[in-house]
N, C-alpha and C positions, 0 to 999 in steps of 0.2 A: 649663622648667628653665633657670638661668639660671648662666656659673660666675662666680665671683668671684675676681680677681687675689689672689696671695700673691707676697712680697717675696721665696720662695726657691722657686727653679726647682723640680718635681716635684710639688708641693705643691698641692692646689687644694681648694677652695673652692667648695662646691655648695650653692644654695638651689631644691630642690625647687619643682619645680609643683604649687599646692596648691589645689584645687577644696573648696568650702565652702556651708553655707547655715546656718539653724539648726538642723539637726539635727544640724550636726557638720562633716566634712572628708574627704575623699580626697589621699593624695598617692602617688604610684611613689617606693621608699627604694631600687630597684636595676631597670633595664632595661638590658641590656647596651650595645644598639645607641644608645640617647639615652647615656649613659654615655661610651661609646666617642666620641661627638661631642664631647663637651667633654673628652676630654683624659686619662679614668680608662679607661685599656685593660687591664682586669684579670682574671683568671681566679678566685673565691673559692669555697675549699672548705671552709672554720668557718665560722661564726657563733658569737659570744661576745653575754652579756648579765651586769653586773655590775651590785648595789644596792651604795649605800655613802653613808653619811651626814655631814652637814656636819663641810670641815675635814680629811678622808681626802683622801689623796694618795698615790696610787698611779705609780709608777712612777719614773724614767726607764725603760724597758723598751726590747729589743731581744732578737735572736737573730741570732747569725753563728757558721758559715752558717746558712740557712735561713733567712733577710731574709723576715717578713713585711711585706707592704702593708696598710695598714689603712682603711676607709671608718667612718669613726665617724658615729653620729646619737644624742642624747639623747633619750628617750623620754617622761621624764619629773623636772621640773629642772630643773638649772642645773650645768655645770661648765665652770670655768677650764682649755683643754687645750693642750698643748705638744708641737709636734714638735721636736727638734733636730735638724741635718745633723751625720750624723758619719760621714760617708766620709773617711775621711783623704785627702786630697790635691783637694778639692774646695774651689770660690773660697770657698764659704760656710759651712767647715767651723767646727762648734761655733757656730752663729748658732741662734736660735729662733725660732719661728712662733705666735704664741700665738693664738688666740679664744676667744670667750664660744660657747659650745652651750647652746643650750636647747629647751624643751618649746616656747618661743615662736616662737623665729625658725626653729627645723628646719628649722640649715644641717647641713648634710654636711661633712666634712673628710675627706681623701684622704690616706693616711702613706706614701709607696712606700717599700718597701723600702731601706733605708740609713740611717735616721732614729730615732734614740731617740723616744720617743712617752709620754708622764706625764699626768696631768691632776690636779685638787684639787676637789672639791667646794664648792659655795658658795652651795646650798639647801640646806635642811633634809634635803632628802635627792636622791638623782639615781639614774633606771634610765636603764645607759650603754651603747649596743650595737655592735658593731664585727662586721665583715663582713674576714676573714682570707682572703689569698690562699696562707699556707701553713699547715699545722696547726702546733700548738705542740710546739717540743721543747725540755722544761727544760734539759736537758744542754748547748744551743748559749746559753742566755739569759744575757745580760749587762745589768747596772745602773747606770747614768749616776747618779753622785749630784747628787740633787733640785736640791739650793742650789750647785753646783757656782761658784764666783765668777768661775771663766773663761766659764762660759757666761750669767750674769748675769740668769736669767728673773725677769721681775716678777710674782711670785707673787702673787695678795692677800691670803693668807692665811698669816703666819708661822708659827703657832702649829698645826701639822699633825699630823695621825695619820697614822703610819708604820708596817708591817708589817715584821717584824724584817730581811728581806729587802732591803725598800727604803731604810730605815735605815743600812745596810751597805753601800749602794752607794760606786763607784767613781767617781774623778776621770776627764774626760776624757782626760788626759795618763797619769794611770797604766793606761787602757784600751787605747790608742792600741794598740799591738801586735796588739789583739784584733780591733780592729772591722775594720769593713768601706774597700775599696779603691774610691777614686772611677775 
């Protein structure tokens, strides 16, 4: 397993060890102890798995309190995925993290707690699975709007399907009271 640097502190970047022949592949998507060596010291008690097809764009998502951490892995796919920092009073607040996940490269992405989290589709279709270190509680979730222009993510996909939810989302600055404390 090997990690891969990200420009914002928390944030990492895992490319699994992948054993193969032609019959196929093995890889570990979660061992605590190798895990905990590179950096993701985490406790996870969901497992989420979402299909959604090209052009869907799901999110900015978050919850405060109750800051989930997220291990994302594409199972099958392709999606454009973005964290933002939004702890208010943090050096890298409202900055993005973006990568390509896919069925090819099965990297891992790590969202700790504090971080807006969205992605976009950009196969024909994408099964997306996320490993949650808190369960969901709608009542605390809060909506980073997608194209936010203070936050400036290079989406590649303008022309997006939106769920009336995430449509609706909120500006970082009109959130700002909400979120979370660096």
């Amino acid at each position: 397993m090997k990690r891969l640097d990200t420009k914002i502190q928390g944030l990492v970047l895992v490319e699994p060890a992948r054993f193969g022949d032609e019959r196929g592949f093995f890889m570990e998507t979660w061992q605590k102890e190798r895990y905990d060596s590179v950096g993701i010291n985490a406790s996870f008690v969901q497992d989420n798995l979402s299909k959604s097809r090209y052009g869907v764009l799901r999110g900015l998502h978050l919850q405060n309190p109750f800051g989930q951490g997220k291990l994302i892995s594409v199972i099958q796919g392709e999606v454009f995925d973005v964290a933002v920092d939004v702890r208010v009073g943090s050096p890298t607040f409202g900055q993005a993290e973006t990568v390509v996940l896919t069925d090819k490269n099965r990297l891992q992405f790590y969202i700790p707690p504090g971080f807006a989290h969205g992605f976009v589709v950009t196969s024909e279709s994408a099964l997306f699975m996320y490993k949650c270190t808190e369960t969901y509680h709608p009542e605390t979730e809060l909506t980073v709007k997608w194209n936010d222009p203070t936050i400036n993510i290079p989406w590649p996909i303008q022309d997006v399907q939106l769920s009336e939810k995430d449509a609706q989302g909120l500006s970082l600055q009109e959130l700002e009271p909400s979120l979370p404390r660096y």
